[in-house]
C-alpha distance (Angstrom), angle and dihedral (degrees) to the residues before:
residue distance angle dihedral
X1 . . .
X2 4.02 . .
X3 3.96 92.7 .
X4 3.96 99.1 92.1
X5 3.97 90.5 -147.4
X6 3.64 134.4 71.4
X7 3.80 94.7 -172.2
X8 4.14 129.0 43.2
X9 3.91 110.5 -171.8
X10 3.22 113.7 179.3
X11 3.57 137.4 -178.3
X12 4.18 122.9 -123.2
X13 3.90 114.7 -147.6
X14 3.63 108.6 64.5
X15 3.66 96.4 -5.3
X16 3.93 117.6 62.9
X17 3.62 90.8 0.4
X18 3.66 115.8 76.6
X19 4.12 119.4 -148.7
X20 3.70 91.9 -79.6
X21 3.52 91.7 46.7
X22 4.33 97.6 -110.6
X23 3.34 117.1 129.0
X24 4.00 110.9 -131.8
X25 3.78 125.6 -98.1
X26 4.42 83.9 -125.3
X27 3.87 96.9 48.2
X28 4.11 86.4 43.3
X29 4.31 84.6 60.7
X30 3.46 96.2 36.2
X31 4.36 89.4 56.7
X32 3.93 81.5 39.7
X33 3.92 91.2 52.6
X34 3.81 98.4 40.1
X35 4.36 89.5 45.9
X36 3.75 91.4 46.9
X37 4.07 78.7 48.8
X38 4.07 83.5 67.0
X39 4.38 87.3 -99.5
X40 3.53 116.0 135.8
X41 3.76 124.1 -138.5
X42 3.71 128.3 -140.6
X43 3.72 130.0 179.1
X44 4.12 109.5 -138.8
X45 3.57 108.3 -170.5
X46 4.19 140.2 164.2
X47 4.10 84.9 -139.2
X48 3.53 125.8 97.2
X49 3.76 130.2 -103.8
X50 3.84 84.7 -107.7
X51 3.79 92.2 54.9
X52 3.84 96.5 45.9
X53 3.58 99.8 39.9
X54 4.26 89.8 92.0
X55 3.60 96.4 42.4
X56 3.98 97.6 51.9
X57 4.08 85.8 43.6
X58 3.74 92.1 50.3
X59 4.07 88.5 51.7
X60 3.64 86.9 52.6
X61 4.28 88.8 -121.0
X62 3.24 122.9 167.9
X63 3.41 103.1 173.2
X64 4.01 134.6 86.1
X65 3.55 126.6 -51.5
X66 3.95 120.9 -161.1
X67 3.71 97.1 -154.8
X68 4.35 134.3 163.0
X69 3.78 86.3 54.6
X70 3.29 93.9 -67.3
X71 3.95 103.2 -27.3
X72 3.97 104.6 104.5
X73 3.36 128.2 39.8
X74 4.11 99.2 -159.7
X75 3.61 116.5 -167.3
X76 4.22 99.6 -144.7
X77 4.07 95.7 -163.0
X78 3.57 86.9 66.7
X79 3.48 110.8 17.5
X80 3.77 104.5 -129.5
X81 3.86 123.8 125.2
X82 3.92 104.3 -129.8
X83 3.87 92.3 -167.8
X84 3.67 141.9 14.8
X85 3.80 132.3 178.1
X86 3.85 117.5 -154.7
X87 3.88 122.4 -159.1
X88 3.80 108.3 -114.9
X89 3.98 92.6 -113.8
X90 4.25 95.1 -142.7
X91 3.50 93.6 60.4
X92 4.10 100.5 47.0
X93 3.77 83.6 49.0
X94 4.14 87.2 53.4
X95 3.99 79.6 42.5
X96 3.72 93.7 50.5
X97 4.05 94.8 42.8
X98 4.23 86.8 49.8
X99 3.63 93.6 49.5
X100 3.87 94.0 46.8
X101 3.67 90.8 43.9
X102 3.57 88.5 62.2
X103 4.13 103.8 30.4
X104 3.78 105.5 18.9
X105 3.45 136.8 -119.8
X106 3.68 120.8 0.8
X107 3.98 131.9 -148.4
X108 3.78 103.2 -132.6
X109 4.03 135.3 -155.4
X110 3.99 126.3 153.3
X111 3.48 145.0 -178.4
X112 3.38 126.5 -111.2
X113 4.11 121.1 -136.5
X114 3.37 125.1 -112.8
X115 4.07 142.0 53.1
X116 4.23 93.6 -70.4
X117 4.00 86.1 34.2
X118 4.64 113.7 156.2
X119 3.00 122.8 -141.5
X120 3.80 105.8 -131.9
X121 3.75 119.4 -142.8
X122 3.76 123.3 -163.9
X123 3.84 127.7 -160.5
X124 3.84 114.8 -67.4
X125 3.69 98.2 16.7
X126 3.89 111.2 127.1
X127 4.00 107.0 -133.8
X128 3.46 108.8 -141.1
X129 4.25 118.5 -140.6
X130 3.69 124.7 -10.1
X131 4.29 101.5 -60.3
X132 3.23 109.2 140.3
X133 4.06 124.0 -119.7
X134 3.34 159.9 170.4
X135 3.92 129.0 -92.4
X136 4.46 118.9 -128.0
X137 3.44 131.5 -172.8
X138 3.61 100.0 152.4
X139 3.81 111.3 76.8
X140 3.87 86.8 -149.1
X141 3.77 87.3 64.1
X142 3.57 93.8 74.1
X143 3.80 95.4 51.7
X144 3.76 93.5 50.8
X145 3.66 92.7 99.4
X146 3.36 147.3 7.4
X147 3.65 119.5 -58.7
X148 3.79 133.7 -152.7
X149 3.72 90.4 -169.4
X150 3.80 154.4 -12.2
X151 3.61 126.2 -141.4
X152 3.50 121.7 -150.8
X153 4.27 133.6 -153.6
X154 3.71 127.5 -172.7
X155 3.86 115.9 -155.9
X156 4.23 86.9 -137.1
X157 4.01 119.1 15.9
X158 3.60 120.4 80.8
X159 4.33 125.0 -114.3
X160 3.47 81.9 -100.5
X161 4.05 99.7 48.3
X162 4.23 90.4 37.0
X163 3.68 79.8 51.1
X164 3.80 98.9 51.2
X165 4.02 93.9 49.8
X166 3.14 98.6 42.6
X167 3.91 91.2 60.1
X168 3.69 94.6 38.5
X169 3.92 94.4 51.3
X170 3.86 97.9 30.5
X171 3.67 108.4 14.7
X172 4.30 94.7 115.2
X173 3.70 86.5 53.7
X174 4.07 102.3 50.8
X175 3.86 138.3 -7.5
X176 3.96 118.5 -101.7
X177 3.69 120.8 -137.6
X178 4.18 127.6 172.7
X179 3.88 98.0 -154.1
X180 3.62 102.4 -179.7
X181 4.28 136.3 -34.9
X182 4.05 110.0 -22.9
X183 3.78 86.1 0.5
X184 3.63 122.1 134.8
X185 3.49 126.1 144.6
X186 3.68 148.3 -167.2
X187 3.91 111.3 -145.7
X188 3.70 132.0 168.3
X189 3.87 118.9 -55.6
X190 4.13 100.1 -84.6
X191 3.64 105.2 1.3
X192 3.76 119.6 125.4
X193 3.74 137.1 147.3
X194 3.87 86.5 -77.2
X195 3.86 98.6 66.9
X196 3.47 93.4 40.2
X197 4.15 90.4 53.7
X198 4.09 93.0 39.4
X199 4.08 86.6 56.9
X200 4.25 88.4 45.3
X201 3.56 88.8 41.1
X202 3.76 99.7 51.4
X203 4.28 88.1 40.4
X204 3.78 77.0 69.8
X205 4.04 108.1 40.7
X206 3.55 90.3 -100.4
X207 3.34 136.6 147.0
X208 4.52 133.5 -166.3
X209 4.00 86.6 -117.1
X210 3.77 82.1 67.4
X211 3.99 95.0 47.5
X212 3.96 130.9 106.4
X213 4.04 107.5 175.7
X214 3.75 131.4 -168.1
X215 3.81 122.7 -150.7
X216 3.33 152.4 148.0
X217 3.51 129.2 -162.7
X218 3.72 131.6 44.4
X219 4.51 92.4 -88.1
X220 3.87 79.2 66.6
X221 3.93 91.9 63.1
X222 4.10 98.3 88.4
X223 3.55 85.7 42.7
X224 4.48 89.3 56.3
X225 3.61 83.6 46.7
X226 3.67 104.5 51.5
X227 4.04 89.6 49.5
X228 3.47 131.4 80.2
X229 4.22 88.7 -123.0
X230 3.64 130.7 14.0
X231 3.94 124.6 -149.7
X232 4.09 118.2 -158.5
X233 4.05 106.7 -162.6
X234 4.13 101.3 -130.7
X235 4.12 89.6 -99.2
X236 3.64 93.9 57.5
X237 4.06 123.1 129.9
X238 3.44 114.0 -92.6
X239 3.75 100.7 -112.7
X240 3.82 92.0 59.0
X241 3.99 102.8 46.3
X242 4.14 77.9 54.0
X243 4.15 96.3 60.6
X244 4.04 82.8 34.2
X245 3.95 125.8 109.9
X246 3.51 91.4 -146.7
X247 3.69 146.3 2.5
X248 4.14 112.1 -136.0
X249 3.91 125.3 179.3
X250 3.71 123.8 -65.4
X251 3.87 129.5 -85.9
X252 3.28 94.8 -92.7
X253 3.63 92.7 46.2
X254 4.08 90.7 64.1
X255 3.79 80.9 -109.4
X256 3.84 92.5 168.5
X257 4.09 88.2 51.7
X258 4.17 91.0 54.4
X259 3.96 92.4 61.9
X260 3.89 95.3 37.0
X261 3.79 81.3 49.2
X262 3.48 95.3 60.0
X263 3.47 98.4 39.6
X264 3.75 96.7 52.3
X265 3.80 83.3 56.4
């Protein structure tokens, strides 16, 4: 086949998703082009199953989805999650207590596990976008049941300060990932975007040597280096368009379409 690629992961927020969360009419053709090519497609995303469930409908997928950051691998065609990794709940709250020991108080949401999963949202914490969830004021609310994640907000530091302490005072107990704007996120030790794409990838015969990925923000780094080439959109954090093979448009400039463009000749 002339598409060099057998497998196209890319990324949702700020990469195939424009702003208002459509996916363009010339990115649409150019995934049509490159999976009539023999390429797969799968969408790698920080957001639940719950949360991607409309978007992968609306583009008419049918394929997998790695969703959670990593944590379910959803197959859309017949929508049934095939796996999903829970955070063990005793050691985030160790994680939690470390990182406010060291930074101080935290604004807390979290997703639950499983297909119909909320996202919880305690008081203070800045929802980000239009998702629907579900108000806590009881800290024992968010232990109830089990979580893929916690998100965490600090009324001062930075994403990219939250981010740093958080590893430094908890990193041996979970795995840090900034997904997006006032995004931070405390996941299972050792998941990322890469395990959750390996297990998709190998569902389907495929292999990272076959893999072109499209990111942009620093949770999409495991995922760059898993794959045999990694695509930052031009709006991507710093620290990923610097591990990145190349740096295309934006994702409102169809920036996914320009390289699958050129590679479909």
């Amino acid at each position: 086949m002339s598409f060099p690629y057998r497998l196209i992961a890319t990324d949702l927020d700020g990469t195939l998703l424009r702003s208002d969360e459509s996916v363009s009419r010339r990115t649409r053709d150019a995934l049509a082009a490159a999976t009539a090519e023999g390429a797969a497609h799968i969408v790698v995303t920080g957001r639940g199953v719950r949360w991607t469930r409309h978007i992968l409908d609306d583009l008419g997928y049918q394929g997998l989805a790695v969703c959670g950051q990593g944590s379910q691998v959803y197959d859309a065609g017949e929508h049934r999650l095939l796996t999903s990794v829970t955070l063990d709940r005793q050691l985030a709250a160790v994680a939690l207590a470390k990182i406010e020991a060291e930074i101080g108080p935290l604004f807390l949401a979290a997703s639950r596990s499983g297909l119909d999963g909320d996202v919880l949202v305690g008081p203070g914490y800045a929802v980000t976008g239009a998702l629907p969830s579900v108000p806590f004021t009881d800290a024992s609310d968010l232990w109830a049941a089990p979580l893929s994640k916690i998100y965490i907000q600090h009324p001062e530091l930075s994403d990219d300060k939250l981010a740093e302490a958080s590893v430094r005072a908890a990193g041996g107990f979970v795995t840090v990932a900034m997904a997006g704007q006032g995004i931070v996120e405390l996941l299972p030790l050792g998941l990322s975007k890469a395990t959750g794409l390996s297990l998709a990838a190998r569902r389907l015969g495929l292999k990272a040597a076959d893999t072109i990925a499209f990111g942009d923000m620093p949770n999409d780094i495991p995922m760059f280096a898993w794959a045999s080439y990694g695509v930052a959109m031009a709006d991507a954090h710093e620290e990923l368009k610097a591990v990145a093979d190349e740096v295309t448009a934006s994702h409102e400039e169809d920036g996914i379409a320009v390289v699958l463009e050129r590679l479909l000749g």
